[in-house]
Structure formats: C-alpha cells, structure tokens
N, C-alpha and C positions, 0 to 999 in steps of 0.2 A: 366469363370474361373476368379477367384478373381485376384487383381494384384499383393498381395504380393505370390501369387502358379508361376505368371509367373514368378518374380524375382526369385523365389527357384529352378524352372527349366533351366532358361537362369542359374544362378549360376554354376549349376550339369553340363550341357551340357558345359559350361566354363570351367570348372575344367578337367573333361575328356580332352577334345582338349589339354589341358594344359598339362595332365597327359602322354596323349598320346606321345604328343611333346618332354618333359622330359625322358620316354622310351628310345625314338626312337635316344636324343643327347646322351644318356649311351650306348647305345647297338653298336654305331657308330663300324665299326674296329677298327679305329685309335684310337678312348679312350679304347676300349678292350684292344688292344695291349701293350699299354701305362698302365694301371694298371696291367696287368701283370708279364709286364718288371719289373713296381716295386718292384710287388710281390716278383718275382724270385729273387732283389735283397735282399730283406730281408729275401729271407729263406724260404716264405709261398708257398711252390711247391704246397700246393693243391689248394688256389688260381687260382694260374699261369694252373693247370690243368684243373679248370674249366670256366676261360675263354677261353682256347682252347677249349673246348667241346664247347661252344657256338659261338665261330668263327668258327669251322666247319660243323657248322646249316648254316650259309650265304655264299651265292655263291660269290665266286668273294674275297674269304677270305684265299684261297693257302697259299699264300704268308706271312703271317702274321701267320700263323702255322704253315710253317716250321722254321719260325724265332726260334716261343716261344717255340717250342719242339728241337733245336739245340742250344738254349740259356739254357735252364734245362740239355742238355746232356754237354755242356762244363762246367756247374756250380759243373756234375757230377763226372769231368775228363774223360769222352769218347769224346775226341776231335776228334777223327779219324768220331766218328759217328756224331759228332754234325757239321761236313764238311757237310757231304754229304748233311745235311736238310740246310746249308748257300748255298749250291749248287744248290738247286732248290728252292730259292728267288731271288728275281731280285729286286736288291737294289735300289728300286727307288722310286719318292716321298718320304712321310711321316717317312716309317721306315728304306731309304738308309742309314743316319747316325749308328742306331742301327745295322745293318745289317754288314755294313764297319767295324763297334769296335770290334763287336763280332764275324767276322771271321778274324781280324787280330788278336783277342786273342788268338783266336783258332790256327791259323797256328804260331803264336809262342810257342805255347807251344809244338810245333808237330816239333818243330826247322827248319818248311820256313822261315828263316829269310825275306829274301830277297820279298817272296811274304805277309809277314806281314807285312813290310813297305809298299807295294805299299798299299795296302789294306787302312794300316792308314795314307798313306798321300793323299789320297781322301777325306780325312774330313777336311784339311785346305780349 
C-alpha cells in the first residue's frame, strides 16, 4: 500500500471518530433539552416535538420529557396539564433551573401564589 492510500485512510478513519464524537456531543440530553427549550421559546413547537421523539429513543431521558412536553402545555394555556408533566420531573441537576421557572409559571397562573413563590425563590 502506497503511503499517500495510507494517509487517505488514517484521514477517513479520522474523520469518522471525529464525526462520531460530534453526533454523540448533539445528541447529549442536556444539549437536546436546551435546543428545544429554545425552540419552544420561539414558537417552533415542531422542533421542540421532535426533539422529544428523540429524547424518548434514550433511556435515562424521563425527565427531560416531561419537562419539554409540560413546557409546550403551559406555552399552550393548559397549566392544570402542564403540572402534572412538572410533577413527574425531579428538578435536579442541569434542567432544575428550567424546571423551578416553569412550574412557578405555571402555578401562577393557576393562582398558587404562595407555591409559585417558593418554586421561584429556589433559583436565587
């Protein structure tokens, strides 16, 4: 094998790894969840929908789907319903912040006062 076929191989076999590596930092939850929060804030619900289909391909990803689908129902006005999906997330790590905002949104507009403060003063 000539040496400039091996450099063209080592290259290709470089790139993959590379490529691979790049997949794997996008597909992460945490950047999933985080582009679709975005999403949801602009508007792009279908976005926001199909990164939940694909947080609900990775185990270990609950939690970050009842967010994004409780974060679409309060954007929707179904706060009663978008409780229940902030009820079964456990605000902790990464998306506790998002988690704290958007069920103290939510219980205020559902007039808990009282439990949407404590909610928002978790995040000082």
């Amino acid at each position: 094998m000539s040496v400039s076929r091996k450099r063209v191989l080592c290259s290709i076999a470089l790139l993959s790894v590379l490529l691979c590596a790049l997949d794997w930092w996008y597909s992460r939850p945490a950047r999933v969840f985080n582009r679709a929060i975005e999403a949801i804030h602009r508007g792009d619900l279908a976005q926001a929908q199909a990164s939940i289909a694909l947080l609900e391909r990775q185990p270990g990803s609950e939690h970050y789907v009842d967010c994004l689908k409780g974060a679409i129902l309060l954007r929707s006005g179904r706060f009663l319903e978008a409780l229940r999906c902030f009820s079964r997330t456990r605000p902790e790590g990464e998306i506790r912040p998002t988690v704290l905002l958007l069920t103290g949104q939510c219980l205020y507009q559902t007039g808990r006062l009282v439990e949407s403060e404590w909610a928002l003063s978790q995040l000082a």
